[in-house]
N, C-alpha and C positions, 0 to 999 in steps of 0.2 A: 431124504431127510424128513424129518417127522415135525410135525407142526410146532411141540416142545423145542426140538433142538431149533428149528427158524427163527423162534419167537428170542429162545435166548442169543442167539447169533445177534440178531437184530436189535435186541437190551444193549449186550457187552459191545457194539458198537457205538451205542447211544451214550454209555457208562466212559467208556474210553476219550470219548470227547470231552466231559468234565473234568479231566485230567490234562487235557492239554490245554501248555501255556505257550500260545507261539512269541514268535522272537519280539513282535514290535510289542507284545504287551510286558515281556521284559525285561527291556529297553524301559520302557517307560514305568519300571516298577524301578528300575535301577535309577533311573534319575530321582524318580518320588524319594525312595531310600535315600539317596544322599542330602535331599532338603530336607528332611526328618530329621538325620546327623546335622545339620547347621545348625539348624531350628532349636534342636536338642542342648547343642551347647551353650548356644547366647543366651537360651532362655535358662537354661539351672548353671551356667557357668561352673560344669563339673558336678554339682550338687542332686542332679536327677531334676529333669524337663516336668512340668506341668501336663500330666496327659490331653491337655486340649491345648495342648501348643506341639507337642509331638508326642509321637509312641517310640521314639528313641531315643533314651533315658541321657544315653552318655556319660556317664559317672569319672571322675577324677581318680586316678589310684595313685596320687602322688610318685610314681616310679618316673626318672625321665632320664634314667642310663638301663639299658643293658647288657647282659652278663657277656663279659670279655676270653675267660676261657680260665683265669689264672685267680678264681677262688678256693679257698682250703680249708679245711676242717671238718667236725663233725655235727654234724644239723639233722634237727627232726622236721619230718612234715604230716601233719592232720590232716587230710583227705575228705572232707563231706561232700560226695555227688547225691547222686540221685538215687544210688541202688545199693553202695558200699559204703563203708567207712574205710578208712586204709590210713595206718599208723605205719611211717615209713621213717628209719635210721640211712640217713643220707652220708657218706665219704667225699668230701671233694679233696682232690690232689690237682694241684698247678699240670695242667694239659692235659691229664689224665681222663677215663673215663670211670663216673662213678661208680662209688661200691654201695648196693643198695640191700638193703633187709627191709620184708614186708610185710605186717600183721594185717590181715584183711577179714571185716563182718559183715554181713548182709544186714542192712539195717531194718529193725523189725517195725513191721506197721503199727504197729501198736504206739510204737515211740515217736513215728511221723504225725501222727496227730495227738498227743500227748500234752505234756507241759515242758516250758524250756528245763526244768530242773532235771526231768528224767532223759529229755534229751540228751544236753550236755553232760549228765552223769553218766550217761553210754559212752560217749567219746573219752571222757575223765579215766574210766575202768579199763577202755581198753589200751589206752595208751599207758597205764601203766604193766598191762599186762606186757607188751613192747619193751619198754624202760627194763622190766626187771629181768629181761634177758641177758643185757649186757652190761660193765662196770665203766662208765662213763662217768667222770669226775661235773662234780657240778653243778647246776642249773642250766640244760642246755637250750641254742634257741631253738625258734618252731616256727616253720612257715604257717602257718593254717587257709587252707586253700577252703573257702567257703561260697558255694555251687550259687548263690541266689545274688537275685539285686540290690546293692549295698551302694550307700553313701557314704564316703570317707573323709575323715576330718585332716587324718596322719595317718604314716603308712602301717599301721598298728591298733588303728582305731578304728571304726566304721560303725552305719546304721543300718542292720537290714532293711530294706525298702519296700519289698513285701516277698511273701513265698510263689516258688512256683514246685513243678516238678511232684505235683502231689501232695508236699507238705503243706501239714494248716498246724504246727507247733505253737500250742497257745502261748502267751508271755514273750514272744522275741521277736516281731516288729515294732521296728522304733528303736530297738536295743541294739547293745554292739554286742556282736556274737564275740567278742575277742576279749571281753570282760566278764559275761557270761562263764567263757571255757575257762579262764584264770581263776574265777571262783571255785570251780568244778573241782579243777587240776591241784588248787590247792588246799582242797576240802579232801582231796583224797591221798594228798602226797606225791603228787606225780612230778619230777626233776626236769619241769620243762615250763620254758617260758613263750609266750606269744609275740616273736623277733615283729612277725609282718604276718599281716592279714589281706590274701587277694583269693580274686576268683578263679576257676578252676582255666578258664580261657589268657588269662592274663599269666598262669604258671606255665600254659603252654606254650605261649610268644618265650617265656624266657629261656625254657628249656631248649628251643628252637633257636635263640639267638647264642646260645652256649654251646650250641650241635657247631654252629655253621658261624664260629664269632671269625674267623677269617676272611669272611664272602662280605659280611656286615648289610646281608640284603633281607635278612629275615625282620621284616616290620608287620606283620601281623599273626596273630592265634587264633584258632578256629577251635572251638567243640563243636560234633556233630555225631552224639550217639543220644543218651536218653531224652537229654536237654540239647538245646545249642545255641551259641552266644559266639561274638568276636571282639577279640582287642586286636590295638593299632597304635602305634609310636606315629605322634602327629607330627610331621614338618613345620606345619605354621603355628603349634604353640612348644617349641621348643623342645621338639622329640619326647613331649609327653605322652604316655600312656593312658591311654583314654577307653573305660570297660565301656562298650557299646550299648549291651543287654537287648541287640538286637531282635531276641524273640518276643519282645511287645508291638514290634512292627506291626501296623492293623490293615495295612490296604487301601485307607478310607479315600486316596487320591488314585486308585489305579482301576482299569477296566475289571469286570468281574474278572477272578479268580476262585474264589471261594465255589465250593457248591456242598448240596446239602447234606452228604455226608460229614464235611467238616463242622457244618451247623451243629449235627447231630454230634460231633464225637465233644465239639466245644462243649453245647449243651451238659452233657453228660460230667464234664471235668469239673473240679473243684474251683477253678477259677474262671467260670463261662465271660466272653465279654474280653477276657484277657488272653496276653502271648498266644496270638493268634498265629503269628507267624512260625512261633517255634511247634504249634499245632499242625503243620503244613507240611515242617518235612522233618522234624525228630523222631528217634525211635521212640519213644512214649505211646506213639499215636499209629504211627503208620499202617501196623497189624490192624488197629480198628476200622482204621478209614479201609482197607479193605475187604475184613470182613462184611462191613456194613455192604459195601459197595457187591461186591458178590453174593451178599443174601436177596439184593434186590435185583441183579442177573437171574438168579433163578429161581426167583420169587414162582411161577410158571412152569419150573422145568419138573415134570411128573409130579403134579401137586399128592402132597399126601407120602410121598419118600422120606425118609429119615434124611436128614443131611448130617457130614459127619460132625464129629462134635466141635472142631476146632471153627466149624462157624456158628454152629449153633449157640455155644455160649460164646459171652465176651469178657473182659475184653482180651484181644490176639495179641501175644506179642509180638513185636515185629521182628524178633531173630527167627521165628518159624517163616513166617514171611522171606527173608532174604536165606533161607536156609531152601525153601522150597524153589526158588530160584534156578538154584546148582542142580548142574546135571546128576540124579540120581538122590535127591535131597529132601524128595518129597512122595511119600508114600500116600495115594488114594484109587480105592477099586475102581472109581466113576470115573472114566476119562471127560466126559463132561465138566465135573466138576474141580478136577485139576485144571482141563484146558483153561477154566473159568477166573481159576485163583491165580495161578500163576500169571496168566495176561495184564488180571488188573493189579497184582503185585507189581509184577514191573511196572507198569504207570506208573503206580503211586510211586514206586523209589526212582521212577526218572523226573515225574515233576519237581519229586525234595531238591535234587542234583539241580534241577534250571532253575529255582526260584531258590537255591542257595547261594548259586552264581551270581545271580542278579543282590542280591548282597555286599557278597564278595566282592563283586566289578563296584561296587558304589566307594565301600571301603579302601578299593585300590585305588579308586582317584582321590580317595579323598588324603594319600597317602603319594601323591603326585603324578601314577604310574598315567594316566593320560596326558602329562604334559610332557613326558621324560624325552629326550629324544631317541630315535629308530636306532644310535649307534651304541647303544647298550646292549642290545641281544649281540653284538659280535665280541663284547666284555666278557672274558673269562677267568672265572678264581682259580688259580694256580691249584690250591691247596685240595678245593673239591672238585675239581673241573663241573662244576656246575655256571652254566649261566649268569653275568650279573643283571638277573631281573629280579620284581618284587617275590621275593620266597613267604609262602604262608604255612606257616608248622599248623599241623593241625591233629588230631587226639578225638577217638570215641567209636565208639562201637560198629555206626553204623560208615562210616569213612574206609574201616577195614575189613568188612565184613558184609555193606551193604552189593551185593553182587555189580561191582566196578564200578564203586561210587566213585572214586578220582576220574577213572577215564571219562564218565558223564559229567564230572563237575569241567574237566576240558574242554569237551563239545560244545558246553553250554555256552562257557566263557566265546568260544567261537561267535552263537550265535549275536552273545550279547555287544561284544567291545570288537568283533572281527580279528580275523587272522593273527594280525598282527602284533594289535594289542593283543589281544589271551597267549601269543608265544612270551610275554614278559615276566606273564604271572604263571609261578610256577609252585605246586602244593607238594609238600615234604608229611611224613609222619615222623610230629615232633612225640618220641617216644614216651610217657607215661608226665606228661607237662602237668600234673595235677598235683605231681607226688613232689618230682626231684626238680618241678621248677617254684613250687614254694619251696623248698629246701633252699633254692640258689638267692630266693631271695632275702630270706634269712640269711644267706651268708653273706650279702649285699649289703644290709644295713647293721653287720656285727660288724665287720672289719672296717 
């Protein structure tokens, strides 16, 4: 072995420890988490927390039923994440499974930091472009599933609270996005009204409780692709649904986590200082932090080589990242420099898995799952023979795609709540919750 490859042996060892979060640190991230969540609620009583009282907002989405199985008719959903826009014609039929149509755009950067008029004039155009494919009588309703942190007055009104995810759209903080798009829709003619306005994590829980409304165990939604956020039906305030906006989570109670590549990737983001957490283990970020993290493995290795281009610029997305993972999924001449990427890729996508657990696990007690007793795992739904334990529908890129992010969000749960609790909590893919679970909420508050 050559003094080069020693030296990075010896880095990527040093490198792989700033990635590791053991169990007691999250344990104790999972408790901090859930006294953020208290903290969160007494202090904005639904309304978004004071960030010096917590970094977990809590927001009120006035929802406090969900979907039972036997809603009907035809409903639109508006989609703004983080990457698409998606204008979706929703079918419900009593027991049935929906009939879906889907106009889908890449949303252009130009219009991410723009002004709200051309904003929601993107969304206005294209949903009409949708509309005018099919002859639907009416003014119909529209979920609008809207990806950021929002304060809601009614289930049709809200305040964005601020952007994340990239956006910095001038004019619509402090504004209701859902007043906004009604101006838009009816500046351009488009036959659709704004039934309910939620977040994209809150359409997930519903879609999920619509998948599995027999079991009636699904009480929480999970995103965990560009962005990630979870909602949660509370037992102690009356099976409300309560938007977490979990990615402001900052740490500031828990042993080091952080290191300096996230410093560095925070630094670099549009909103440094902020959603710190959702910097930790969303795909936005993950490609960078190891990028970064492998330019500095071989910072050393043959000084004066070309390295290939997918580190040398940035930023990485992180589906090359988990693409490079799979057996035969990642093309590089340097075995060095594979060995190097792919090592600290997986870190980085097994730390997101344990410090989304530790989330997760906060979430599920705060949804009773530690007090429940042991004779609920022997409870079984007839209908899915699933489990009667806590079911988390969950939706996003990296969930599906991150190389066995379920099986490590399992382990984790292992580490953090033990055996026996983590057998309660059990994660579902609640199928496209963004689209067809604003849709169901729309037809929630038409009938």
């Amino acid at each position: 072995m050559t003094d080069s490859h020693s030296a990075v042996s010896q880095r990527l060892d040093e490198v792989l420890d700033k990635f590791d979060v053991p169990a007691p640190t999250l344990v104790e991230m999972k408790d901090d988490f859930l006294r953020e969540m208290r903290a969160g609620w007494e202090a904005g009583k639904g309304l978004g927390a004071p960030s010096d009282v917590s970094s977990i907002k809590m927001l009120n989405t006035h929802i406090d039923v969900l979907p039972r199985g036997y809603e009907k008719g035809v409903y639109y959903a508006l989609d703004l994440g983080g990457t698409y826009l998606r204008v979706l014609r929703v079918v419900l039929g009593h027991g049935e499974k929906p009939e879906v149509a889907e106009h889908r755009k890449p949303i252009p950067k130009g219009v991410m930091s723009s002004t709200s008029d051309d904003l929601f004039d993107f969304i206005a155009v294209t949903a009409k472009e949708m509309t005018g494919k099919f002859e639907d009588e009416g003014v119909i309703p529209a979920g609008f599933t809207f990806s950021f942190p929002m304060s809601q007055e009614t289930i049709n009104r809200g305040t964005l609270v601020e952007w994340t995810k990239g956006f910095s759209t001038a004019g619509v903080v402090g504004e209701d996005p859902a007043a906004l798009l009604t101006k838009a829709m009816e500046k351009r003619g488009v036959p659709i009204y704004v039934a309910a306005l939620c977040n994209d994590t809150v359409g997930t829980l519903m879609t999920c409780a619509y998948q599995f409304e027999g079991c009636g165990t699904c009480k929480i939604g999970m995103i965990i692709g560009t962005g990630t956020n979870a909602a949660y039906s509370d037992p102690t305030l009356g099976n409300l649904v309560v938007n977490t906006e979990w990615g402001g989570y900052n740490f500031r109670n828990v042993q080091k986590v952080l290191n300096e590549y996230d410093h560095a990737v925070d630094e670099a983001s549009p909103n440094p200082g902020k959603q710190l957490y959702e910097k930790t283990i969303s795909g936005m970020y993950l490609g960078e932090l190891t990028r970064l993290a492998c330019l500095d493995v071989l910072k050393d290795y043959s000084p004066g080589k070309q390295l290939p281009d997918f580190l040398a610029k940035g930023p990485l997305d992180s589906k090359f990242v988990c693409a490079a993972l799979e057996e035969d999924g990642f093309e590089c001449d340097d075995e060095v420099v594979r060995i190097v990427f792919r090592t600290i890729g997986d870190a980085v996508v097994e730390r997101s898995a344990n410090l989304c657990a530790a989330g997760l696990a906060a979430v599920a007690e705060k949804c009773g799952i530690g007090r429940e007793n042991k004779r609920h795992m022997r409870e079984v739904c007839v209908d899915h023979g699933m489990p009667r334990c806590l079911t988390i529908g969950v939706d996003g890129s990296l969930y599906l795609k991150g190389y066995h992010y379920p099986e490590r969000l399992a382990m984790a749960f292992s580490k953090i709540v033990g055996d026996v609790m983590a057998s309660l909590i059990h994660t579902v893919h609640s199928s496209d919750g963004s689209g067809v679970g604003a849709a169901l909420m729309a037809a929630a508050v038409s009938q």
